[in-house]
C-alpha positions as a Python dict, from the first residue, in 0.01 Angstrom:
ca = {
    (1, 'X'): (0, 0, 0),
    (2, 'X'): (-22, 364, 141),
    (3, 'X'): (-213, 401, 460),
    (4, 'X'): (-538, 581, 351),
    (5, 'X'): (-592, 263, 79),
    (6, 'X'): (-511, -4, 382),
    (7, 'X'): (-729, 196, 629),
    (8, 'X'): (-1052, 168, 366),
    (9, 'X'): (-974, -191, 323),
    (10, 'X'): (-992, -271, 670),
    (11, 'X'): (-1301, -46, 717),
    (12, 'X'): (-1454, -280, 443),
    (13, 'X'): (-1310, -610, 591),
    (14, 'X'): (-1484, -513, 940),
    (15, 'X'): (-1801, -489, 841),
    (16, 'X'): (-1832, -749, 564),
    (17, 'X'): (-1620, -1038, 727),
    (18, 'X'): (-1855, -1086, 1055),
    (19, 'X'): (-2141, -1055, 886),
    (20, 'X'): (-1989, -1361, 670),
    (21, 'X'): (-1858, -1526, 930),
    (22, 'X'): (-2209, -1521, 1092),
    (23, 'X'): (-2382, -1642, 791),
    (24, 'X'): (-2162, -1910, 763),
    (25, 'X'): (-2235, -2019, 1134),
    (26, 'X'): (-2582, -2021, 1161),
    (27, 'X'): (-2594, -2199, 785),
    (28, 'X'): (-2361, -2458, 863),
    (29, 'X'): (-2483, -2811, 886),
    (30, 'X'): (-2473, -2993, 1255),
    (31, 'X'): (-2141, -3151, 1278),
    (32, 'X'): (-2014, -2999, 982),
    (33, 'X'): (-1825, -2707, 763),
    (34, 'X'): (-1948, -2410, 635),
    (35, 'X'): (-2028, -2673, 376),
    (36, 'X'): (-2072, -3050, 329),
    (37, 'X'): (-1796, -3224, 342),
    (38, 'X'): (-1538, -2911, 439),
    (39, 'X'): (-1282, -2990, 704),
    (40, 'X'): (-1031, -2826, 900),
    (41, 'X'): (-707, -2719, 715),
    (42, 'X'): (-414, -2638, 893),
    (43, 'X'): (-82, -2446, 933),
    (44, 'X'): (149, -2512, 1188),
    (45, 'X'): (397, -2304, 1354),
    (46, 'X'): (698, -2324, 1590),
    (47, 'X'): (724, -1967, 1780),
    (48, 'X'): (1078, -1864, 1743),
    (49, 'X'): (1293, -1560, 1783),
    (50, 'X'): (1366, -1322, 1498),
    (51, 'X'): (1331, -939, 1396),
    (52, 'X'): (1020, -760, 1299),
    (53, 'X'): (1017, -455, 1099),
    (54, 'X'): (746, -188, 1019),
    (55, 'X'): (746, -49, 691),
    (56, 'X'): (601, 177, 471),
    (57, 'X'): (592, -4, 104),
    (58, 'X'): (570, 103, -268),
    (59, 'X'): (599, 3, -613),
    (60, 'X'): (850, 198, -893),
    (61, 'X'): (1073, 143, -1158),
    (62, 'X'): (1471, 87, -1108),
    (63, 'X'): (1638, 402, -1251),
    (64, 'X'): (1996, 478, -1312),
    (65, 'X'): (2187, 724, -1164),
    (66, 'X'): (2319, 862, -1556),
    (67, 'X'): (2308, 765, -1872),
    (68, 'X'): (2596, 857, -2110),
    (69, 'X'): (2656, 886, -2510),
    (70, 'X'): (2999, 823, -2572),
    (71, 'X'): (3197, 962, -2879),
    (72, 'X'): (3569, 1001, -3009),
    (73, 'X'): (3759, 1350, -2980),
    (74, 'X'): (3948, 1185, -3344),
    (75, 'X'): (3765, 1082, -3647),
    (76, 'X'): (3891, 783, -3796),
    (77, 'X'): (3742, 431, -3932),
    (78, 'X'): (3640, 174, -3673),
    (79, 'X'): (3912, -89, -3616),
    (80, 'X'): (3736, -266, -3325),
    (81, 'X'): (3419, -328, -3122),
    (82, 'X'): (3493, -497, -2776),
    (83, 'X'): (3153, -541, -2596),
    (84, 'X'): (2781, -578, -2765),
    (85, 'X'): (2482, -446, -2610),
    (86, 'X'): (2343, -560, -2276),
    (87, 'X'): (2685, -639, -2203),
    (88, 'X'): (2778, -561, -1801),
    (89, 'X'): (3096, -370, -1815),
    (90, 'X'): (3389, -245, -1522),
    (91, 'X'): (3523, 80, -1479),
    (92, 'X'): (3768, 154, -1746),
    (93, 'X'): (3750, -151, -2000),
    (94, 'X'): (3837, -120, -2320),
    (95, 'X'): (3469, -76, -2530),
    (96, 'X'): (3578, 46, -2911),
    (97, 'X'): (3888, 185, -3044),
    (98, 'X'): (3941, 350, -3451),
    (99, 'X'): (4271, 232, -3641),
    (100, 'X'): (4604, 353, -3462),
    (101, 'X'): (4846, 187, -3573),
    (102, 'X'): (5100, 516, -3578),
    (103, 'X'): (4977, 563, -3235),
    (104, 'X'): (5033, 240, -3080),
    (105, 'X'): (5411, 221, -3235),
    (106, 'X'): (5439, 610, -3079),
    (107, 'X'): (5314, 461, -2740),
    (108, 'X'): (5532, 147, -2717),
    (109, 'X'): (5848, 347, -2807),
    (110, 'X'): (5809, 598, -2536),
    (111, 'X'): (5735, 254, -2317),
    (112, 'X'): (6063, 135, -2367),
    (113, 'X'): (6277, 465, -2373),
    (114, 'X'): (6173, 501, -2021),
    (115, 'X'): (6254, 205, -1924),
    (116, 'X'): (6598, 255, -2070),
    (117, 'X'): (6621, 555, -1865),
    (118, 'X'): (6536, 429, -1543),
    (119, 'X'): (6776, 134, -1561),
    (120, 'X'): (7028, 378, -1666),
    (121, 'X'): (6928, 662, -1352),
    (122, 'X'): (6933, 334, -1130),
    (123, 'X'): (7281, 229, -1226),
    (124, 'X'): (7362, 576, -1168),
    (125, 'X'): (7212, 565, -849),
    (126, 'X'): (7329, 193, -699),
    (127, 'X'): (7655, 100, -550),
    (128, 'X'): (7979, 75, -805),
    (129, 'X'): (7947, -247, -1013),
    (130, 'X'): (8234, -510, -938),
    (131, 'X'): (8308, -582, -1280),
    (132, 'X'): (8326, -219, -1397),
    (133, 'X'): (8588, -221, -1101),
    (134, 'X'): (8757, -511, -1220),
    (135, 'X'): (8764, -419, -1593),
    (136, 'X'): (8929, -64, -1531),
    (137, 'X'): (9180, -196, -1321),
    (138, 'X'): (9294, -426, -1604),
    (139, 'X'): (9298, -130, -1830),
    (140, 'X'): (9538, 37, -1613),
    (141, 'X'): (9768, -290, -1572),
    (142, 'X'): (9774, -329, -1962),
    (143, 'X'): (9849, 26, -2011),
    (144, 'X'): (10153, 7, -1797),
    (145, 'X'): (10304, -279, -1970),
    (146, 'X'): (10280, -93, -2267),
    (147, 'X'): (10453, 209, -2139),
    (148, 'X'): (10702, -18, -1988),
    (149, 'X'): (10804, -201, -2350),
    (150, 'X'): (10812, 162, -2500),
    (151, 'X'): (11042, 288, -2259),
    (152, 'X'): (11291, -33, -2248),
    (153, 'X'): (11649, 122, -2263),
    (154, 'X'): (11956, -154, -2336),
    (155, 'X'): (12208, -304, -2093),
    (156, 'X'): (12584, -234, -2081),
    (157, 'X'): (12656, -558, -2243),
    (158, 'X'): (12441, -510, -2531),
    (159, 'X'): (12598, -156, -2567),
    (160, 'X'): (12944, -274, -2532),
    (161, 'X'): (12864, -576, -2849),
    (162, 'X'): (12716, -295, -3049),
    (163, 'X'): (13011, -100, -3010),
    (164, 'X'): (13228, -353, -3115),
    (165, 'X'): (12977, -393, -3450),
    (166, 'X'): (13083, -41, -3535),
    (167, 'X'): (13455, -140, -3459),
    (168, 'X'): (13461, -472, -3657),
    (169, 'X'): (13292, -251, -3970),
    (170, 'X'): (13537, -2, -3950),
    (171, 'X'): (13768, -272, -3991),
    (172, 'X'): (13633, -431, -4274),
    (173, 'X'): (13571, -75, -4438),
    (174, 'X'): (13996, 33, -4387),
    (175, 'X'): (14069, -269, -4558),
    (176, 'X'): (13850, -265, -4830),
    (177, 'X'): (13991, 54, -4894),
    (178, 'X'): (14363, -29, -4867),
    (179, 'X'): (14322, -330, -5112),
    (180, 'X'): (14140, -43, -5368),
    (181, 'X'): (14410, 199, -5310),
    (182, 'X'): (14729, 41, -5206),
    (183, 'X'): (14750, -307, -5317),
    (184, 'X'): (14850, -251, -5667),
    (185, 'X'): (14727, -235, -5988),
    (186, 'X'): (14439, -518, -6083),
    (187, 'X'): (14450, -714, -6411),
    (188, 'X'): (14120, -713, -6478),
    (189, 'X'): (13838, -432, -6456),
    (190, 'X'): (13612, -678, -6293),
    (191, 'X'): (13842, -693, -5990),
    (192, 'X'): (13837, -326, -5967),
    (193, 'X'): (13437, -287, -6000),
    (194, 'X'): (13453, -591, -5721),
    (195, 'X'): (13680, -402, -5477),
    (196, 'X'): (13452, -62, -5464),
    (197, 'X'): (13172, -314, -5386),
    (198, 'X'): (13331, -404, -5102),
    (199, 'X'): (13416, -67, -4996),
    (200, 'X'): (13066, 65, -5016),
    (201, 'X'): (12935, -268, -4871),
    (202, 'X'): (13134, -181, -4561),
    (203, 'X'): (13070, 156, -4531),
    (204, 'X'): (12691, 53, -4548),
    (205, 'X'): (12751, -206, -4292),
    (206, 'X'): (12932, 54, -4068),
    (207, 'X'): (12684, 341, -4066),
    (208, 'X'): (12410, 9, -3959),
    (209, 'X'): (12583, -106, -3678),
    (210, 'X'): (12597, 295, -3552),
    (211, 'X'): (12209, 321, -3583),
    (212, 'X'): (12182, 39, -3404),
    (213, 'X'): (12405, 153, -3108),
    (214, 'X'): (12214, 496, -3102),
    (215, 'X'): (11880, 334, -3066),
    (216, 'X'): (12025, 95, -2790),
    (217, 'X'): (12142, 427, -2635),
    (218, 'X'): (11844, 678, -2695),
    (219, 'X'): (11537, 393, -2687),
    (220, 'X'): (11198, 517, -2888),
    (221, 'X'): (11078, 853, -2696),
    (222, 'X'): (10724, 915, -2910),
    (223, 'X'): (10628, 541, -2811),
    (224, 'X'): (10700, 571, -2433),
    (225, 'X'): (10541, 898, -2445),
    (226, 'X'): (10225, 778, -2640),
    (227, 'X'): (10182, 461, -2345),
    (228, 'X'): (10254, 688, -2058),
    (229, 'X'): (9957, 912, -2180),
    (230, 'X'): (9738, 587, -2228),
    (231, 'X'): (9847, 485, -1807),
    (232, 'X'): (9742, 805, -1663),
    (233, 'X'): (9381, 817, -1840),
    (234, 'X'): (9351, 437, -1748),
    (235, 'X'): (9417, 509, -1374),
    (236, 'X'): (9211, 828, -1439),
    (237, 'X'): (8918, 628, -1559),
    (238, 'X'): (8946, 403, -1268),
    (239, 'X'): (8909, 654, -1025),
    (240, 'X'): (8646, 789, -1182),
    (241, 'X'): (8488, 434, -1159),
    (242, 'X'): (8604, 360, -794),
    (243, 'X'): (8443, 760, -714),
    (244, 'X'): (8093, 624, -847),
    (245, 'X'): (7860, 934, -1072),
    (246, 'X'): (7891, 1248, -956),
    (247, 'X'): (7591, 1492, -828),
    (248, 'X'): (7599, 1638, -1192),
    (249, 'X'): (7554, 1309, -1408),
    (250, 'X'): (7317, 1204, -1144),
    (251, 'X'): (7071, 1519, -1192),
    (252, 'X'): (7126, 1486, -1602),
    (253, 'X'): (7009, 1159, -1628),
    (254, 'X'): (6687, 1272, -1360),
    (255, 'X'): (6606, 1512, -1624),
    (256, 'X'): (6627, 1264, -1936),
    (257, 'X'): (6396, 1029, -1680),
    (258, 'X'): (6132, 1316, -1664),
    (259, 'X'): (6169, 1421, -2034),
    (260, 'X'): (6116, 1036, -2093),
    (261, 'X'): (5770, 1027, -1886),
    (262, 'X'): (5648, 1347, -2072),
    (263, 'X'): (5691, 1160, -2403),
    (264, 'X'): (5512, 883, -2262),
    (265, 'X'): (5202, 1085, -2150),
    (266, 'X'): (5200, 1294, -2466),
    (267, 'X'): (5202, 937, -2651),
    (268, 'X'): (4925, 816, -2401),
    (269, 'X'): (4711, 1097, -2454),
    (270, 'X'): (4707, 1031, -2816),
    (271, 'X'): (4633, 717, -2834),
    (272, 'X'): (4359, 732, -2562),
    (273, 'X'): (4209, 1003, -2772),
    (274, 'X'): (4176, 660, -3079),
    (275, 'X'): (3977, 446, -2764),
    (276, 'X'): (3693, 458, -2567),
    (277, 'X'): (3681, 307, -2230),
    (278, 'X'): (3374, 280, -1932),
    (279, 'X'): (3392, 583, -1774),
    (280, 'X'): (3165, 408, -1494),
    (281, 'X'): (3038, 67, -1388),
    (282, 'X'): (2729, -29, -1579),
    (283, 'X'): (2571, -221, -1876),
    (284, 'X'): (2595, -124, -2233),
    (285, 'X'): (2252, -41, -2352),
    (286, 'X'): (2355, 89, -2724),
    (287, 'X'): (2618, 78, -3005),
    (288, 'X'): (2531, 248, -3260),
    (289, 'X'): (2835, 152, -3516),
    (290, 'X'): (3032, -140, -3657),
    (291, 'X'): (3358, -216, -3782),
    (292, 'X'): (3460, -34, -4090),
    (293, 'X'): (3232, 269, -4028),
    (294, 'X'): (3369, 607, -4095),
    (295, 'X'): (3318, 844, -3737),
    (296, 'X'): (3359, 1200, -3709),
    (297, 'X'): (3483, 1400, -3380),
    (298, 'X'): (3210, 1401, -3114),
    (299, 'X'): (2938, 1153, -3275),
    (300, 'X'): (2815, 933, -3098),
    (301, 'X'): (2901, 569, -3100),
    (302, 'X'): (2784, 404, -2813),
    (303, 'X'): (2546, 443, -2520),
    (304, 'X'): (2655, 353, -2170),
    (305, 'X'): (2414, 302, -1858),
    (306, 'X'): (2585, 377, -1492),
    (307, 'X'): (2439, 123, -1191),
    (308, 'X'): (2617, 253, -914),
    (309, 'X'): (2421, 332, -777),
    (310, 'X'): (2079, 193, -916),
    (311, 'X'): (1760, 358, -756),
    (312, 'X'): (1334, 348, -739),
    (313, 'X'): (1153, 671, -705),
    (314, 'X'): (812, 528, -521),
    (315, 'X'): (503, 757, -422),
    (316, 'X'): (476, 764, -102),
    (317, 'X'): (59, 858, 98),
    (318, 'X'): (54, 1197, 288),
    (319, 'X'): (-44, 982, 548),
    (320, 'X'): (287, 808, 603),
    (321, 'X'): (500, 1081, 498),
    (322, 'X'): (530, 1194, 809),
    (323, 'X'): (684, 819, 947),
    (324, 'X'): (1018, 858, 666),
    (325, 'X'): (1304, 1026, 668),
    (326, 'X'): (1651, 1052, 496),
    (327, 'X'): (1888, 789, 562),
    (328, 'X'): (1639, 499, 675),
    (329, 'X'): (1671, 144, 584),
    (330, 'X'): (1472, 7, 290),
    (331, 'X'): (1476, -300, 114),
    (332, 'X'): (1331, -363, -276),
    (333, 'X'): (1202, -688, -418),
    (334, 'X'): (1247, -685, -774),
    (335, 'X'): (943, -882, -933),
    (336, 'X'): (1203, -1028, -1177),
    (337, 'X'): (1404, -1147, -919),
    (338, 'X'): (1223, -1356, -700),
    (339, 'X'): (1311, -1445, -334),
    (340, 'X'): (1575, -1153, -343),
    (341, 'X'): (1540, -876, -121),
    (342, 'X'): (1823, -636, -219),
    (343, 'X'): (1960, -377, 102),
    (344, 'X'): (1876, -12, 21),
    (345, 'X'): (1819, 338, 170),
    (346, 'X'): (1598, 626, 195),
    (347, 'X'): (1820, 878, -25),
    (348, 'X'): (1560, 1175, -24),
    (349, 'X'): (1186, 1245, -17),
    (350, 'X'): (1053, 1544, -248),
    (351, 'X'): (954, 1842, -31),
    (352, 'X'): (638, 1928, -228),
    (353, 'X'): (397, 1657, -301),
    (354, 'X'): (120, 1576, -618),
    (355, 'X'): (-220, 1519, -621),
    (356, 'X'): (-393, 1259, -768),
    (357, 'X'): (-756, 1289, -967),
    (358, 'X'): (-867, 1097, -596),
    (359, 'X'): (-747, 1361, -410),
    (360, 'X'): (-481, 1158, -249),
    (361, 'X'): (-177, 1362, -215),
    (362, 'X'): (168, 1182, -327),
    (363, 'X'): (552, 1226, -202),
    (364, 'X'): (798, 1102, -445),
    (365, 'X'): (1059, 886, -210),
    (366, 'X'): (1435, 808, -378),
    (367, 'X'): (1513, 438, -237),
    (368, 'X'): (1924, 406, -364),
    (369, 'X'): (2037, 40, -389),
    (370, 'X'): (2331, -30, -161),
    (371, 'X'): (2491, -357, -394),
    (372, 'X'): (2430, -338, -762),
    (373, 'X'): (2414, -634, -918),
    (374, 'X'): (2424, -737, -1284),
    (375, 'X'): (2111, -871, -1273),
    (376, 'X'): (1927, -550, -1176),
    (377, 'X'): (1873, -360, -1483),
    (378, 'X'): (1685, -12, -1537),
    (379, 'X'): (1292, -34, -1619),
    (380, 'X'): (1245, -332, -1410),
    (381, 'X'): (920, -329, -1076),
    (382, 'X'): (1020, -326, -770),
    (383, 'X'): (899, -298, -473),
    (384, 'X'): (1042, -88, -221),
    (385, 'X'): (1013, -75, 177),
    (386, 'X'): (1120, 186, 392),
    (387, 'X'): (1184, 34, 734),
    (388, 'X'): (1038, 263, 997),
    (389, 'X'): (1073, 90, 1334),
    (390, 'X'): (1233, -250, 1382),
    (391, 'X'): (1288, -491, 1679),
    (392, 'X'): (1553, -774, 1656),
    (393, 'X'): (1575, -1083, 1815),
    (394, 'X'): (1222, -1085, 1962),
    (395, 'X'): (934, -1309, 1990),
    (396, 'X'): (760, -1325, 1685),
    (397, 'X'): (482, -1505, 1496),
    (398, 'X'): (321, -1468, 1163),
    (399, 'X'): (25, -1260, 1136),
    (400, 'X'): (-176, -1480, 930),
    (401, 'X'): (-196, -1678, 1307),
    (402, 'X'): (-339, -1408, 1484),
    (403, 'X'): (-712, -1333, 1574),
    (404, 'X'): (-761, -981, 1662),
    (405, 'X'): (-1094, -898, 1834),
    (406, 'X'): (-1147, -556, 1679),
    (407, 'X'): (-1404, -449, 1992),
    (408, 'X'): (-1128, -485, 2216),
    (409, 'X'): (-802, -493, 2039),
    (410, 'X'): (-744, -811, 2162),
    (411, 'X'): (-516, -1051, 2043),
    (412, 'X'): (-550, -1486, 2011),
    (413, 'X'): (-371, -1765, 1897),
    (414, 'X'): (-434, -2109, 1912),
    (415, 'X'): (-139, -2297, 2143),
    (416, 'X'): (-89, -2639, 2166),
    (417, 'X'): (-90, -2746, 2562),
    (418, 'X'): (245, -2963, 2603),
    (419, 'X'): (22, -3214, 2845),
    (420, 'X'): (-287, -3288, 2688),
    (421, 'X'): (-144, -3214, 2327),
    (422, 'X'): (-483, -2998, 2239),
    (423, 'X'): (-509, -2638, 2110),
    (424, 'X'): (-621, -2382, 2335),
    (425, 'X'): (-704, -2035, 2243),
    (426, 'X'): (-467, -1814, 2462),
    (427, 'X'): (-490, -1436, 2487),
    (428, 'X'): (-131, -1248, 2356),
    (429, 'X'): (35, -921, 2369),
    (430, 'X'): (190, -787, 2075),
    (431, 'X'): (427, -495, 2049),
    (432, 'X'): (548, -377, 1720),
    (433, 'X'): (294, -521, 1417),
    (434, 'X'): (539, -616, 1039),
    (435, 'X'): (372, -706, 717),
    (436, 'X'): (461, -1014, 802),
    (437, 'X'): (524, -1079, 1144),
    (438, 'X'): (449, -908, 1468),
    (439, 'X'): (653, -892, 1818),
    (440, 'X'): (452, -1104, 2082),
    (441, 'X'): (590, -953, 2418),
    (442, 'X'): (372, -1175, 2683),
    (443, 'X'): (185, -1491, 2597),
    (444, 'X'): (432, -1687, 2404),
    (445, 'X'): (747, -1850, 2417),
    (446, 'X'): (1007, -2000, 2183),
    (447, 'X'): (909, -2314, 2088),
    (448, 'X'): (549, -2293, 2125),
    (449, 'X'): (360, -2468, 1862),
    (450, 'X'): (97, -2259, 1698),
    (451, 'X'): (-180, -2296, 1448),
    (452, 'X'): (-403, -2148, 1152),
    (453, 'X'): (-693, -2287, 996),
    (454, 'X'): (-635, -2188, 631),
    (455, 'X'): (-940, -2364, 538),
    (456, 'X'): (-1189, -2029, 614),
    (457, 'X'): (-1387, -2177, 907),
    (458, 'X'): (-1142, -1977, 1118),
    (459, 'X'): (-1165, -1553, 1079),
    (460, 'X'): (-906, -1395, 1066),
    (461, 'X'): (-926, -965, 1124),
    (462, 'X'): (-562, -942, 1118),
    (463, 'X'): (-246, -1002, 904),
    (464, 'X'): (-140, -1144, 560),
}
């Protein structure tokens, strides 16, 4: 309540309550209540330690910081909804996406040749791989068994028994021909026909046995030649191996890497252009489509609310104005939310005020809500109070159990005496006066037990 309005209340209160409280006195029956029958009712109190805070209160509406429409830079049909309204919703979930099929398979494919890549880049990069090792030596061992069958040259001995193959059908051949030639006339013709069959089988049998003394003594050249070649680019390949990449097939497969990542953000792009995701913390508060629908480039499909952070713009009395400033402590009860006083601060106070048909001129006051909570939503009353002096840890006792003497500013309570067990009215100090509490600084000490009579027999010019 702004301090003109409290300052009128208590102007009223001063005048009307003795006056009351006097009537009731001199009307009240010997022995009695203010009426028949009334007794004492009271509240008891153990003094105790605790903080006491001054504030200057208000009442507002929680506000948002923004409030967004949200659209797709694609038309397409809807494929999927996520969230409904009301719903609470983290910083980049997934709310609605259109069909993207095409998309999706673009995206995954640039997933995986990336991956490829970078296994590839770190092979390139790591130490030589034991089996690579292992297989290239084996190609070189292979190889040179090959070269070493294709270069195989005879012995002497089997040169010497070829030799005397050649001999032996030479031989044969000489005397095939003398029983052709010399032996005489033949009786038959089929035992001349039979002895130029054995002359040409011999001469066929001798011109064998020299082909097969030739290739004893040449062996076969293209073969040896053809292995020899297939050695030296086995042990070439193994030193390339045992040497590891070089500098240039290192920086080539770098580049495919960053070709590979700019295919994968192209293909991200695109298909975050089919989705829509929270662009902020906060609570849906409108979808305007459904499944199926048909949506155009920048329409709007969906209405997001951002809590972080939450706010109340209050009015704040010329008269306290000049307690407030930027950055103070506040609190804020919501009236939805009972028992919950939520931590805030004075964000900013407007530097040119309004007046009201009273003539009471107002300061609008931004109170910013330090936790936001799902709970909280934007519309709801609140109550907010701007903490202008505090004390911690102090003595402290409700007001409601204070009697202030308005003549003399005094201040009472009623203290039970620890001998006799009765309640005697002592006289108290206070120091900094709460809503609720205020700081007793002589008078009191923890533990004390206090009272209240809540029953109206007792006035009361002071407190809650």
């Amino acid at each position: 309540m702004p301090i003109r309005r409290t300052l009128i209340v208590f102007a009223v209160v001063a005048v009307v309550v003795p006056l009351a409280f006097f009537f009731m006195q001199s009307n009240r029956p010997p022995g009695g209540g203010g009426r028949p029958g009334d007794q004492p009712s009271y509240e008891f109190f153990i003094v105790e330690n605790g903080d006491v805070a001054e504030v200057v209160s208000a009442v507002g509406e929680i506000e948002a910081d923004e409030t967004v429409d949200l659209s797709f830079t694609v038309g397409g049909r809807i494929a999927e909804v996520f969230v409904k309204e009301t719903d609470y919703i983290a910083e980049g979930n997934l709310l609605m996406r259109v069909e993207n099929d095409t998309e999706r398979i673009a995206y995954d494919e640039a997933v995986l040749n990336l991956e490829r890549q970078e296994i590839d880049l770190d092979e390139l990069e790591g130490p030589v791989d034991r089996d690579d090792i292992r297989l290239a030596e084996a190609n070189v061992e292979a190889a040179l068994g090959a070269y070493r069958g294709a270069s195989f040259t005879a012995n002497p001995a089997e040169l010497e028994a070829a030799q005397l193959e050649i001999e032996k059908a030479q031989r044969d051949f000489d005397a095939a021909v003398e029983r052709r030639i010399i032996g005489g006339e033949f009786d038959r013709q089929e035992q001349v026909d039979l002895a130029d069959a054995q002359i040409g089988q011999a001469s066929f049998n001798i011109e064998i046995a020299r082909l097969q003394l030739e290739d004893l003594q040449t062996g076969d050249y293209a073969g040896a030649n053809a292995a020899f070649l297939s050695f030296l680019q086995a042990e070439a390949q193994l030193e390339e191996v045992l040497a590891g990449p070089t500098d240039l097939e290192i920086e080539q497969q770098q580049v495919r890497v960053r070709q590979a990542e700019a295919r994968l953000d192209s293909a991200e792009t695109t298909l975050s252009k089919t989705q829509i995701r929270a662009p902020f913390e906060g609570y849906v508060s409108r979808i305007d489509v459904e499944p199926g629908a048909l949506v155009t480039p920048g329409q709007t499909v969906l209405q997001m609310v951002d809590v972080d952070p939450l706010s109340v713009t209050v009015e704040v009395d010329e008269i306290d104005i000049g307690q407030i400033e930027p950055g103070m402590p506040a609190n804020v009860e919501v009236d939805a939310l009972s028992d919950q006083r939520l931590p805030a601060r004075l964000a900013k106070v407007a530097l040119v005020g309004t007046q009201t048909a009273a003539g009471i001129v107002n300061y609008d006051a931004e109170i910013e809500l330090l936790e936001v909570s799902p709970q909280v939503r934007v519309g709801m009353t609140a109550e907010a109070n701007i903490i202008v002096n505090q004390r911690q840890d102090v003595i402290r006792v409700p007001n409601a159990y204070i009697r202030l003497d308005r003549r003399t500013n005094d201040a009472f309570v009623e203290v039970q005496n620890p001998e006799t067990q009765q309640f005697e009215e002592v006289s108290i100090v206070l120091g900094l006066r709460g809503e609720s509490f205020s700081e007793v600084t002589s008078g009191l000490n923890a533990g004390d037990v206090i009272r209240a009579d809540l029953s109206g027999n007792q006035a009361s010019l002071f407190g809650g």
